[in-house]
C-alpha positions in Angstrom: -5.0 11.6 31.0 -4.4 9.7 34.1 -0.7 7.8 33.4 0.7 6.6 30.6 1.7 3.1 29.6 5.3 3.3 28.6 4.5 1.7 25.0 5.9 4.5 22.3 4.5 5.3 18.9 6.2 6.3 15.6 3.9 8.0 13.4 5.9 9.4 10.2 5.9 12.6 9.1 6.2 11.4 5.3 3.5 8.9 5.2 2.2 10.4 1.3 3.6 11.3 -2.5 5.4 15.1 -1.6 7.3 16.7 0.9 7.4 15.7 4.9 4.3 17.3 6.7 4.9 20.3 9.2 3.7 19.5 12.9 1.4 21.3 14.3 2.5 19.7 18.2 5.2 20.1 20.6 7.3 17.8 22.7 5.4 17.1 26.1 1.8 18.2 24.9 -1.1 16.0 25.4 -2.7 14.7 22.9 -5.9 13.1 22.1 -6.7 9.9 19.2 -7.9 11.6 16.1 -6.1 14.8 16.3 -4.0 16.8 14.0 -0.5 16.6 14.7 1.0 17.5 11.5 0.0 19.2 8.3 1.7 19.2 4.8 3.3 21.8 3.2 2.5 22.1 -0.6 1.6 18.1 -1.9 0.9 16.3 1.2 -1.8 14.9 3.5 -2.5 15.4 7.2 -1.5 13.4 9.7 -3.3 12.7 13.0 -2.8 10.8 16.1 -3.6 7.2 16.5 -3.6 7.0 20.0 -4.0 9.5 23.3 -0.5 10.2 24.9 2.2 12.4 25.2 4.5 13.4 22.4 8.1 12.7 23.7 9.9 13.8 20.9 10.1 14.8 17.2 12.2 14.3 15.0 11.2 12.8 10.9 8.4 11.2 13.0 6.2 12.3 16.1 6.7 9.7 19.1 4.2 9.7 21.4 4.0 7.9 24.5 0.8 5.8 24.8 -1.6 6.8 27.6 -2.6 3.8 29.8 -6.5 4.3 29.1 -7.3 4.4 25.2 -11.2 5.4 24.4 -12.6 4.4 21.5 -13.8 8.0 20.8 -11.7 10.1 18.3 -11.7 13.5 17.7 -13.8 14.2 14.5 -12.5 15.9 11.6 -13.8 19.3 10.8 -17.9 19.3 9.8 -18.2 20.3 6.1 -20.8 19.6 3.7 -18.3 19.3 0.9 -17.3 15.9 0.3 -13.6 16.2 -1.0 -13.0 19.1 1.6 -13.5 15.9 4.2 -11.5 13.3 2.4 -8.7 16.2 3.0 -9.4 16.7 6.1 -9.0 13.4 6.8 -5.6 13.2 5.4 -6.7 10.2 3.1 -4.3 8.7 0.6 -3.9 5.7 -1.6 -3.6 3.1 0.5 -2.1 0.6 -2.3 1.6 1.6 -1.4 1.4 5.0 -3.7 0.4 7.5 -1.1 -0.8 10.1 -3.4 -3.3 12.0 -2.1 -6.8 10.9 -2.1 -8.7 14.7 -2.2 -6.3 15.6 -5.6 -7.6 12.7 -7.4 -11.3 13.4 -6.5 -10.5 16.7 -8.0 -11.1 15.5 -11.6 -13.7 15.9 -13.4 -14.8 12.9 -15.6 -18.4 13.4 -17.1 -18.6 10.3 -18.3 -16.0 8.7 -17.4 -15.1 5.5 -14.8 -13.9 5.1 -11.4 -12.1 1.7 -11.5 -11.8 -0.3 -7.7 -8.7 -1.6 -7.4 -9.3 -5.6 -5.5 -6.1 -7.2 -7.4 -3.9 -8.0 -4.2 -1.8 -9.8 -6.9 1.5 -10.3 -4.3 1.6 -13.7 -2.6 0.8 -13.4 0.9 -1.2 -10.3 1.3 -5.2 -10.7 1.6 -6.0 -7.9 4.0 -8.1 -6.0 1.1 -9.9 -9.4 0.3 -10.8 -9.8 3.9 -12.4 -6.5 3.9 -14.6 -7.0 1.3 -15.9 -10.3 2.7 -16.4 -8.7 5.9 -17.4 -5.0 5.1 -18.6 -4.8 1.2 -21.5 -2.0 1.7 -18.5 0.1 3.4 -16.5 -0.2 -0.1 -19.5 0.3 -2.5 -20.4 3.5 -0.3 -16.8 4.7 -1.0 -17.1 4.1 -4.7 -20.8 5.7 -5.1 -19.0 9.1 -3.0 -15.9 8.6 -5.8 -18.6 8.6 -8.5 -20.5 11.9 -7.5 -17.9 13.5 -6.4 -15.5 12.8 -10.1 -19.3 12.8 -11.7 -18.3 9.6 -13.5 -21.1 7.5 -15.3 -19.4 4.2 -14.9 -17.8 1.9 -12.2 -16.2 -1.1 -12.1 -14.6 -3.3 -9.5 -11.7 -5.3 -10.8 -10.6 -8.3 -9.5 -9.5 -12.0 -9.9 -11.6 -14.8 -10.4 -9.9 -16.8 -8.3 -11.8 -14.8 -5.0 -14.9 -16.4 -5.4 -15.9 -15.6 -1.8 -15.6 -12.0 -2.7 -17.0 -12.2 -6.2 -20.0 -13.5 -4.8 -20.4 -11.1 -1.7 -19.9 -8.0 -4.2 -22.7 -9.4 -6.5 -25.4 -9.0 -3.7 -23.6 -5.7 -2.9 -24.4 -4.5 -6.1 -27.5 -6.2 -7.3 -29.4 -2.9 -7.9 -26.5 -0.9 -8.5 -27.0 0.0 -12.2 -23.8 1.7 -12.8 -21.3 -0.4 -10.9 -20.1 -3.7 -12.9 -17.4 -6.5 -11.7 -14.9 -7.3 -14.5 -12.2 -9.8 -14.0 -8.0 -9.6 -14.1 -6.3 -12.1 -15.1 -4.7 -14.3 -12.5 -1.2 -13.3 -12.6 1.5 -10.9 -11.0 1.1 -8.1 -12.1 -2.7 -7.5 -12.3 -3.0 -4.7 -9.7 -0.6 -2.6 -11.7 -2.9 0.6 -12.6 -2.3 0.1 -16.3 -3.0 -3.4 -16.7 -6.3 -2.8 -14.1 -6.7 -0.1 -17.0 -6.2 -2.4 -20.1 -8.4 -5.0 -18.3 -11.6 -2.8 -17.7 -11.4 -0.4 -20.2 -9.7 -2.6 -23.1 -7.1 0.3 -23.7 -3.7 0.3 -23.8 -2.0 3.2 -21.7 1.5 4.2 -22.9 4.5 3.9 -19.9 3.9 7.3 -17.7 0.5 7.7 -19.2 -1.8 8.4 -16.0 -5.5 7.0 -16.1 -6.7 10.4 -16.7 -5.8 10.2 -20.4 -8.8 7.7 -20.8 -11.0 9.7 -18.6 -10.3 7.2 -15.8 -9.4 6.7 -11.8 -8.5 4.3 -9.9 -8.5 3.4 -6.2 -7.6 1.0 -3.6 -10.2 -0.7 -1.8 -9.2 0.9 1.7 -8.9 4.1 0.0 -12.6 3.9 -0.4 -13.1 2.5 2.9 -11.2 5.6 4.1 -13.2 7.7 2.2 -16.8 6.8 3.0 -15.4 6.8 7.1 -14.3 10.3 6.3 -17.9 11.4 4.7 -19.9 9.5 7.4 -18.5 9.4 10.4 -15.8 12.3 10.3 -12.7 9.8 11.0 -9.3 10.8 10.0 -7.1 8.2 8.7 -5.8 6.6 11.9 -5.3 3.0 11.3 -4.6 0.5 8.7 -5.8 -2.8 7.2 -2.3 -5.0 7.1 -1.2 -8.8 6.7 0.9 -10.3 8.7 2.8 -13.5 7.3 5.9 -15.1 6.1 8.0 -17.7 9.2 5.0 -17.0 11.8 4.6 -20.0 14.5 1.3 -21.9 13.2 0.6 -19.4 10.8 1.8 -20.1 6.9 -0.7 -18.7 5.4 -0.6 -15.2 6.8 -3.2 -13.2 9.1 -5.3 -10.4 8.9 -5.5 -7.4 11.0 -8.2 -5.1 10.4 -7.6 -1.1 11.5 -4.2 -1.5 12.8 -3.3 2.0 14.8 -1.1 4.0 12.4 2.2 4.3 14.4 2.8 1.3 16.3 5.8 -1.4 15.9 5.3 -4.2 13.4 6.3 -6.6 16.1 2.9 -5.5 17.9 1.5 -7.6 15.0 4.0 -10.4 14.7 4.0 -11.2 18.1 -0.4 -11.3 17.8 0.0 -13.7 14.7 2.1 -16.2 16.9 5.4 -14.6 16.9 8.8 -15.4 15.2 9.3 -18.6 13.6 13.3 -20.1 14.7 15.6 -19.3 12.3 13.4 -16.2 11.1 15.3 -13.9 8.6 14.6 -10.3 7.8 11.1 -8.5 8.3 9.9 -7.2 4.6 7.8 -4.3 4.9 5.0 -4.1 1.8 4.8 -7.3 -0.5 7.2 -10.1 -1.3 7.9 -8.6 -5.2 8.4 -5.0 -4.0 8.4 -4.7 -0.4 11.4 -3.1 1.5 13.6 -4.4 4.3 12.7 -3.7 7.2 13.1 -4.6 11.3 11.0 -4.9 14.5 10.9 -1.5 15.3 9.5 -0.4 11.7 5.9 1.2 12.3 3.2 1.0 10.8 1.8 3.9 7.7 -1.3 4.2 5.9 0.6 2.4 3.2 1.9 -0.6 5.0 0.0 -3.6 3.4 2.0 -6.3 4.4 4.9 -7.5 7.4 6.2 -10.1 6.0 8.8 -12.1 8.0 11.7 -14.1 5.8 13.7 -17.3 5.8 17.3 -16.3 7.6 19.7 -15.2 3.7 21.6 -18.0 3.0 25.4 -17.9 3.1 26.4 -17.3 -0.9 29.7 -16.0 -1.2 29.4 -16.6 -4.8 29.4 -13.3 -7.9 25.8 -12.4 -8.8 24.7 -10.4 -11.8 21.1 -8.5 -10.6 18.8 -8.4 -13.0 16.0 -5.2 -12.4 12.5 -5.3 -13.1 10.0 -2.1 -12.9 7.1 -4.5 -11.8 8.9 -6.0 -8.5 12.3 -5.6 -6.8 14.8 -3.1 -8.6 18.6 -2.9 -8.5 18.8 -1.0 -5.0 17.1 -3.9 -3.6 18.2 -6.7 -4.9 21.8 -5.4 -4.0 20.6 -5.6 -0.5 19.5 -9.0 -0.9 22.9 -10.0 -2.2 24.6 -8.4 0.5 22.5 -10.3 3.0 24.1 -13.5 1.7 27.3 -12.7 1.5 27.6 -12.4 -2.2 29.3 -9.6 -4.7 27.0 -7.9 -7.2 29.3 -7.8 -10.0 26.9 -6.7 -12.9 23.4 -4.9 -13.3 21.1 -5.1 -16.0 17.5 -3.9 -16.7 14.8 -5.7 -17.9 14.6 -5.3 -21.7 11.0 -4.0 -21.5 12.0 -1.1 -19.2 11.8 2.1 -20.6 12.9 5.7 -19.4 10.1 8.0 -19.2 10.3 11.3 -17.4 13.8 10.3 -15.7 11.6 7.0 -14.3 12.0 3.4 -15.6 8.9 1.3 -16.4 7.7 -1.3 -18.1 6.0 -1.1 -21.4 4.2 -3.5 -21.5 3.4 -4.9 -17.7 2.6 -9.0 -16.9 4.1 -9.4 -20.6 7.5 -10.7 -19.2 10.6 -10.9 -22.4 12.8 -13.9 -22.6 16.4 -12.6 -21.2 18.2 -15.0 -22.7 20.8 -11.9 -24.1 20.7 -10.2 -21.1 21.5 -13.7 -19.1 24.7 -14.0 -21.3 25.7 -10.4 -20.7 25.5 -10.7 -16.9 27.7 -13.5 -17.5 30.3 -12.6 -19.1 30.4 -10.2 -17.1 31.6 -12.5 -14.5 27.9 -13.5 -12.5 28.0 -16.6 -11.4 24.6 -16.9 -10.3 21.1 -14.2 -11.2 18.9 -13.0 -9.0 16.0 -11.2 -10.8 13.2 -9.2 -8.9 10.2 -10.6 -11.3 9.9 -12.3 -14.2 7.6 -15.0 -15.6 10.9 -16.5 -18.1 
């Protein structure tokens, strides 16, 4: 490595469902794109770098100092002739904002059963999965035909809004000979990408709240999941970089832009500043979607389950009393609280969403995109003192 740039890196050691990974580096060592830096410990995936450099310290994340000259080779992942073994090596994970590894959900057996594709993108804003299929739809379909062998399902079907008619049509041609693989459509609404209602949509069953899709002999996966996984079969790549949209108060920009295989690690701004840059008056920087996306700031780097870096309107001055009211489906009480802070307000009261349910020591909703009327809850919140509701999503 001949010098190196002065640009640092932040790649997270919890970038997955389960515990932080273990690294497998040390401060001042050289390291080259594509390598393992940092393995899991129980539930987990690997982690590897995105860059060449120099890590400069550790800490809940590897930092690495970018070298000035960045080949596009990468070191391979280990050969195998199993399938699953490489999607693990790979350190592949659902790339929909779950994080749960990729390889464990492989790992089921379905005979007969379906492997659902994932396309909803139902948050405003975000299109970066979209994009992809316009651009690259024989790279999904190859990732759904490995998912198929290797769960040894009979059935496939891509699920997604009618409203993409771009993408509709490019995945018809895609699949014009493809026997097993069907497209069935979601309805148009927020939210249609939750795994249950993909489920109900599909399948025409009704899961119960904490029921997992393998009660109906089901999986489902994320469109750059599957990308990831056919990259991991064909071409040995570990998971190094990320599809993400950038959008929200960007100069020239409303309706939010694309970047394709973003290097895992680097500072949102990177990609704020290559969409056009900060808007005046530009508010907080919301890391995932606008319904359940977390606050974040310049600095924040980029995981393999950032989907969207969404800059906001500047919080309004509102001194006033707010009631929050929670909702499984988008924004919950933590965040909303933050949101209230950020204007200047007092949360006085908290409710839940009447359709949320406790299962497991986890609220969800039990019946998703199915929103209540709140008129009761409204009036409690009220009398509770709230002058004015803020709700993280609801259709009443």
């Amino acid at each position: 490595m001949k010098g190196v740039s002065g640009i640092k890196i932040k790649i997270l050691l919890k970038q997955h469902v389960g515990a932080p990974c273990k690294t497998t580096v040390k401060i001042g060592q050289e390291i080259k794109k594509g390598e393992l830096i940092a393995e899991p410990e129980g539930l987990g995936a690997n982690i590897h770098s995105s860059v060449y450099g120099i890590v400069v310290d550790i800490n809940d994340a590897i930092v690495i100092e970018m070298a000035d000259d960045q080949p596009k080779y990468f070191m391979p992942i280990a050969d195998t002739s199993c399938n699953i073994e490489a999607v693990k090596e790979a350190g592949v994970v659902g790339a929909g904002g779950a994080g749960f590894p990729t390889h464990v959900k492989l790992n089921a057996k379905l005979n007969d059963g379906y492997v659902l594709v994932n396309t909803a993108e139902c948050e405003p804003i975000l299109k970066h999965n979209i994009k992809l299929i316009e651009e690259k739809p024989e790279l999904l379909i190859r990732g759904l035909k490995y998912a198929m062998e290797m769960t040894k399902a009979k059935k496939a079907y891509i699920a997604i809004k009618p409203n993409h008619k771009k993408a509709i049509i490019i995945l018809g041609k895609a699949i014009k000979f493809e026997q097993n693989i069907e497209i069935k459509f979601l309805p148009n609404m927020y939210p249609a990408g939750d795994e249950r209602v993909v489920i109900r949509e599909t399948l025409g069953v009704e899961l119960e709240p904490g029921q997992l899709p393998n009660a109906v002999n089901a999986v489902v996966f994320n469109v750059e999941t599957l990308k990831n996984v056919a990259l991991a079969i064909e071409e040995r790549r570990p998971v190094i970089a990320k599809d993400v949209t950038v959008g929200g108060r960007i100069k020239g920009d409303v309706d939010g832009k694309v970047f394709l295989n973003a290097p895992i690690g680097m500072p949102v701004d990177h990609y704020v500043n290559l969409a056009g840059g900060l808007e005046k008056n530009s508010g907080e920087i919301v890391i995932g979607g606008p319904f359940t996306g977390i606050a974040g700031h310049e600095n924040s780097p980029i995981t393999k389950t950032t989907g969207g870096v969404l800059v906001g309107m500047v919080f309004p001055n509102d001194n006033r009393k707010f009631g929050i009211l929670a909702c499984e489906c988008g924004a919950q009480e933590d965040r909303l609280t933050e949101i209230v802070d950020g204007m200047g307000g007092t949360v006085v009261a908290a409710e839940k969403c009447k359709r949320m349910v406790e299962v497991n020591g986890r609220y969800r909703c039990d019946k998703p995109g199915e929103c209540p009327g709140q008129t009761e809850t409204v009036l409690k919140l009220k009398k509770a003192g709230a002058e004015a509701i803020i709700v993280g999503t609801c259709e009443d």
